[in-house]
PyMOL CGO cylinders between C-alpha atoms (Angstrom):
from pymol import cmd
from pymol.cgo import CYLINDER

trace = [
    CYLINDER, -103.73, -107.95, -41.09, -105.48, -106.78, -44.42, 0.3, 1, 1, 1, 1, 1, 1,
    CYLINDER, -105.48, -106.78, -44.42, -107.87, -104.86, -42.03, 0.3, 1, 1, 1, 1, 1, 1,
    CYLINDER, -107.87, -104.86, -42.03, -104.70, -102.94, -40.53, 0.3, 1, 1, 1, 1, 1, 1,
    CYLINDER, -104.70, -102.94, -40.53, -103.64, -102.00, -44.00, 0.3, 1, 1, 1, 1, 1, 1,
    CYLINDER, -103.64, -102.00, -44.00, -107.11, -100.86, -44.77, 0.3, 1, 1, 1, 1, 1, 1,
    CYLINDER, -107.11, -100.86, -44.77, -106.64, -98.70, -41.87, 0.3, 1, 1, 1, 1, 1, 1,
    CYLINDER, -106.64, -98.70, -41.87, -103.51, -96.93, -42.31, 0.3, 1, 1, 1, 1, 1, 1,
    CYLINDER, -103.51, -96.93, -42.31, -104.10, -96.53, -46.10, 0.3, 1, 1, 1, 1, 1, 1,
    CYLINDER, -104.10, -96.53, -46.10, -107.38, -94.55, -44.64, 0.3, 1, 1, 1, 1, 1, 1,
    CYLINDER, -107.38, -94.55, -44.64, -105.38, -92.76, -41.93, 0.3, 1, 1, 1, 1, 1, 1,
    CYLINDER, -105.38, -92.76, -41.93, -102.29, -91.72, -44.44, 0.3, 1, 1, 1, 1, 1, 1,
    CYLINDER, -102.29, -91.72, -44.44, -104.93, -90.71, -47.55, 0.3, 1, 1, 1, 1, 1, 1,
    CYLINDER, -104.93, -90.71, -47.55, -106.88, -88.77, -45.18, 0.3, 1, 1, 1, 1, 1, 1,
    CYLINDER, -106.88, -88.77, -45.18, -103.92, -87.17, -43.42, 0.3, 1, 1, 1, 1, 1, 1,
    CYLINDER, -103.92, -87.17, -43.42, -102.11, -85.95, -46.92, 0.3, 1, 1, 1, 1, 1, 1,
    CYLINDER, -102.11, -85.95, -46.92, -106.35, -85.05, -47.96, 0.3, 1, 1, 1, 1, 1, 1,
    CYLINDER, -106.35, -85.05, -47.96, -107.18, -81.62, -49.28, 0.3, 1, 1, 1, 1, 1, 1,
    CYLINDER, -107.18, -81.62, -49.28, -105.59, -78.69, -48.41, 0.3, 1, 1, 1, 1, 1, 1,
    CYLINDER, -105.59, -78.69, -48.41, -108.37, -76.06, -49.33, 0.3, 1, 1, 1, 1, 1, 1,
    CYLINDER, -108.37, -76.06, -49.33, -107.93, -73.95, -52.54, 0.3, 1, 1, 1, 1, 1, 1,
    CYLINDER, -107.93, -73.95, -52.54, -104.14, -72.75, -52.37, 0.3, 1, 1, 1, 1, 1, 1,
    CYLINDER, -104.14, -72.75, -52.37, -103.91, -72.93, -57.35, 0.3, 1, 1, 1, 1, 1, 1,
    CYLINDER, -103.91, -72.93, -57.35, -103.93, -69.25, -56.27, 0.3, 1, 1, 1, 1, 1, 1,
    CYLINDER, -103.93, -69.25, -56.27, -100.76, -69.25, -54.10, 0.3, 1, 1, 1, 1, 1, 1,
    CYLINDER, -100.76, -69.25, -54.10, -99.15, -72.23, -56.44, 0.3, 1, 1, 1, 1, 1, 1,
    CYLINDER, -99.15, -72.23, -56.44, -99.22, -69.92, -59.15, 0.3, 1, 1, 1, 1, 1, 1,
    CYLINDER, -99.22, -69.92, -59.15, -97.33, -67.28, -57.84, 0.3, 1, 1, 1, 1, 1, 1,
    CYLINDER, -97.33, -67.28, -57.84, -94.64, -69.72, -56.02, 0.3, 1, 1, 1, 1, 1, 1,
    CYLINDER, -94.64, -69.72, -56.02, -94.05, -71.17, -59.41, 0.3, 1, 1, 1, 1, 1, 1,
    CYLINDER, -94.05, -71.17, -59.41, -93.66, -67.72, -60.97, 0.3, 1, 1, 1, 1, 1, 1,
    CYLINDER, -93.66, -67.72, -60.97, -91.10, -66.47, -58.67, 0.3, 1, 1, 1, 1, 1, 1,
    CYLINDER, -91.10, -66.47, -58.67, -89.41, -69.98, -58.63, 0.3, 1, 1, 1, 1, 1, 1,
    CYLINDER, -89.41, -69.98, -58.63, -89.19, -69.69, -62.73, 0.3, 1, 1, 1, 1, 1, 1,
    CYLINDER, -89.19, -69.69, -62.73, -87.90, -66.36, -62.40, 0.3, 1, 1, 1, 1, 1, 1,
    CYLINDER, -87.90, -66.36, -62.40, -84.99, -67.56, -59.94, 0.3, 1, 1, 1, 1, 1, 1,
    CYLINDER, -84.99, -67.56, -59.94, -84.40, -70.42, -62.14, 0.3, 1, 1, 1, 1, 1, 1,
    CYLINDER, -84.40, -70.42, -62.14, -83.88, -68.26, -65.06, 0.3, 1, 1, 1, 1, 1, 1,
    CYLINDER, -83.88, -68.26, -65.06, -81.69, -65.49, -63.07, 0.3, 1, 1, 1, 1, 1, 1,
    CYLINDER, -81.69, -65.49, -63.07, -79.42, -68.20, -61.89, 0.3, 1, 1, 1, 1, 1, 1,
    CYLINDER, -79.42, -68.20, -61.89, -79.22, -69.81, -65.81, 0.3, 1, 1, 1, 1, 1, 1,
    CYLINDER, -79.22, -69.81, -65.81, -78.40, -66.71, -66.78, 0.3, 1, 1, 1, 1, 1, 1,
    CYLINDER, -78.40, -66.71, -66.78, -75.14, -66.04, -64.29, 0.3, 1, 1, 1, 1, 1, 1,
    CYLINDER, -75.14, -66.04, -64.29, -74.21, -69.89, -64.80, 0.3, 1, 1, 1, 1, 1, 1,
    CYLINDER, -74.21, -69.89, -64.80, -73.94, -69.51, -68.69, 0.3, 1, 1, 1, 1, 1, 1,
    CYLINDER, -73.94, -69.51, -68.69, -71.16, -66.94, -68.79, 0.3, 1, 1, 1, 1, 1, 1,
    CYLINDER, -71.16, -66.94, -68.79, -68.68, -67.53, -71.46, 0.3, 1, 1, 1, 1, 1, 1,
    CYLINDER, -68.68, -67.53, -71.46, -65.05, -67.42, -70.18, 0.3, 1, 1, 1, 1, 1, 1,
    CYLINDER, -65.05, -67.42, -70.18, -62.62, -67.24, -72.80, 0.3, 1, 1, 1, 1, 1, 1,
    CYLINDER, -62.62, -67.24, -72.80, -59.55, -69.18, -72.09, 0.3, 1, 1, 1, 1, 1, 1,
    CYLINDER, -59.55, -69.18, -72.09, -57.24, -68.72, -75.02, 0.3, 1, 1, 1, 1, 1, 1,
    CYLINDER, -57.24, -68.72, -75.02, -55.02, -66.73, -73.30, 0.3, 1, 1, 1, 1, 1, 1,
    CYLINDER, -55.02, -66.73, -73.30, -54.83, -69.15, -70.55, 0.3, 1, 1, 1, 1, 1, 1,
    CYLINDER, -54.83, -69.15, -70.55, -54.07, -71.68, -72.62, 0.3, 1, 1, 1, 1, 1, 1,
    CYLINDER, -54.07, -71.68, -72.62, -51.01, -69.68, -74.41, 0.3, 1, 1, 1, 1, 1, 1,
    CYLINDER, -51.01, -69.68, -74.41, -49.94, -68.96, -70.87, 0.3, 1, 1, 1, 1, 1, 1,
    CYLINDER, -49.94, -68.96, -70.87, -49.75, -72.16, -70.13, 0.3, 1, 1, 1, 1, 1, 1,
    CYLINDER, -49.75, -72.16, -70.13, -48.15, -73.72, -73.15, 0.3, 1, 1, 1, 1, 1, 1,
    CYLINDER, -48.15, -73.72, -73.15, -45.12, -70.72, -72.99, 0.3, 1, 1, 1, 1, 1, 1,
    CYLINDER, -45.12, -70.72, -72.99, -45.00, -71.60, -69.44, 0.3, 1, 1, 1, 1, 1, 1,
    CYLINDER, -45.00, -71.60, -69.44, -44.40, -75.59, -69.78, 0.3, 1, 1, 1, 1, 1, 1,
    CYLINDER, -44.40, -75.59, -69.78, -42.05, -74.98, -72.64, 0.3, 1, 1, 1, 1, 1, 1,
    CYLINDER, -42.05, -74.98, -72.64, -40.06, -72.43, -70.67, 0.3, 1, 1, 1, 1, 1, 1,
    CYLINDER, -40.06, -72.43, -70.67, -39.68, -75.69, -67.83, 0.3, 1, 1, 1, 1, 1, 1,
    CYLINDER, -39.68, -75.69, -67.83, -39.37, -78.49, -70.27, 0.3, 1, 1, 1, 1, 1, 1,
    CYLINDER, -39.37, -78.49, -70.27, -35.94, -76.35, -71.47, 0.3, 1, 1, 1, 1, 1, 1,
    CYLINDER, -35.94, -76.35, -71.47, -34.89, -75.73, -67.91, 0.3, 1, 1, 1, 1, 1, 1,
    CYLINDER, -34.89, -75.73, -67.91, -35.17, -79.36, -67.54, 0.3, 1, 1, 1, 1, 1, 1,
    CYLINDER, -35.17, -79.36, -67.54, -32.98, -79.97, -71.22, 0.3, 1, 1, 1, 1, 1, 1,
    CYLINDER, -32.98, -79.97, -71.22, -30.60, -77.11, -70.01, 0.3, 1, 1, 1, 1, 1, 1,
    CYLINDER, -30.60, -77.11, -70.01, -29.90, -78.73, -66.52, 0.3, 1, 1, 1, 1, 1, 1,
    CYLINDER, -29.90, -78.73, -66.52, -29.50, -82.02, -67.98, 0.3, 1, 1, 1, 1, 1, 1,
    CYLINDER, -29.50, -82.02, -67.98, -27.21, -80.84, -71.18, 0.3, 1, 1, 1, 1, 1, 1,
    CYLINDER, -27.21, -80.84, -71.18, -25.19, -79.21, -68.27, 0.3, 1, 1, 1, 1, 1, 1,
    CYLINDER, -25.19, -79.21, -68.27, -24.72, -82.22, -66.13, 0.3, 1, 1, 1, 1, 1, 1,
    CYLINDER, -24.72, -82.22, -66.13, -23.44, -84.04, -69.16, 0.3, 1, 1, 1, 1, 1, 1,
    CYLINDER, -23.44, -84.04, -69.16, -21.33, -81.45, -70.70, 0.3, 1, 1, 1, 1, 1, 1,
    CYLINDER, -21.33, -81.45, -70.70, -22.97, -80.53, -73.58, 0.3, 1, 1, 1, 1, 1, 1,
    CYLINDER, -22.97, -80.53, -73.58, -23.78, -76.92, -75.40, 0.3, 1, 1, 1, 1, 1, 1,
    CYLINDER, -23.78, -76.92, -75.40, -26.77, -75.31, -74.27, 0.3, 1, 1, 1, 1, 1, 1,
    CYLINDER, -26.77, -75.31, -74.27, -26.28, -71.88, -75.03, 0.3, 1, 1, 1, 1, 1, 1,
    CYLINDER, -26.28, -71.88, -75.03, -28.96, -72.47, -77.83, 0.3, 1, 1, 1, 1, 1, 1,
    CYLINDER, -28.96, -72.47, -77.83, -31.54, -73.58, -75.48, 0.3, 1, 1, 1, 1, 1, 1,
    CYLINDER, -31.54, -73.58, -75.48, -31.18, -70.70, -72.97, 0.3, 1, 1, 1, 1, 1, 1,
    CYLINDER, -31.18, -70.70, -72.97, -31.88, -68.14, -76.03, 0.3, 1, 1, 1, 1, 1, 1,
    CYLINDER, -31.88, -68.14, -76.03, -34.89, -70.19, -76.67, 0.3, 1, 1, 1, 1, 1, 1,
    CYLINDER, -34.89, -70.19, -76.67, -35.81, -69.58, -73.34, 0.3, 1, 1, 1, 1, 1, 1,
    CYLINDER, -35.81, -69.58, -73.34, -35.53, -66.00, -73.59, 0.3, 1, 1, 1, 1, 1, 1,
    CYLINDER, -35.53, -66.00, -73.59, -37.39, -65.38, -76.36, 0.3, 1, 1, 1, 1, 1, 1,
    CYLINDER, -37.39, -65.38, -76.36, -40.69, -68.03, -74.81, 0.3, 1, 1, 1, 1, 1, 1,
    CYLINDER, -40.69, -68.03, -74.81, -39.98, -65.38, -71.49, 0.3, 1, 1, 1, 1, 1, 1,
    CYLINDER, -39.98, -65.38, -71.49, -40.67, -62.63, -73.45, 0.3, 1, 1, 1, 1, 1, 1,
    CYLINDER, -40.67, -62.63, -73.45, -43.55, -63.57, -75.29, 0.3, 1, 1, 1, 1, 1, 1,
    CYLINDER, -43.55, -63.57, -75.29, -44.62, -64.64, -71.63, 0.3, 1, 1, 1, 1, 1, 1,
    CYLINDER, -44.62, -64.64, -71.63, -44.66, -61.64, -70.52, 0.3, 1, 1, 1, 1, 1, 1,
    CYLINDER, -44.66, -61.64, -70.52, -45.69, -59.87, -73.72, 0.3, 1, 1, 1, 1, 1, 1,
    CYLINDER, -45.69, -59.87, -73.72, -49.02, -61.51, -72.99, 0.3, 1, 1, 1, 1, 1, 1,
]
cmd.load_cgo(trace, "trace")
């Protein structure tokens, strides 16, 4: 058994064994693979601002949390003219944006 091991530790050390000289050619693979690296950093590490995304979508769930108040002020009989101003002005300053 330890003679089989021997063996294939022989076979698999001599089979992975030296390729020639090829520090040359590893030198320029690296190169161009540090270059792509750093290209595709570069694209990745945009800045996005989102502010205006966020104020979109603030106005935008305010504008449906009154719908919501106005539908349910109407189903119980209440005043909601108040409400529906409100919901002017937020669609205005939507699309003021």
């Amino acid at each position: 058994m330890r003679l089989f091991l021997v063996l294939m530790a022989s076979i698999l050390i001599s089979a992975c064994g030296d390729d020639g000289d090829t520090s040359k050619m590893e030198g320029t693979k690296a190169e161009s693979m540090a270059e792509t690296a750093k290209s595709e950093m570069q694209e990745s590490m945009k800045v996005v601002d989102h502010t205006m995304d966020e104020m979109e979508f603030k106005l935008k769930r305010s504008i449906n949390g009154l719908e919501r108040m106005i539908e349910q002020y109407k189903e119980e009989g209440f005043d909601f003219s108040e409400m529906e101003k409100k919901k002017k002005e937020l669609e205005k300053e939507l699309e003021n944006l």
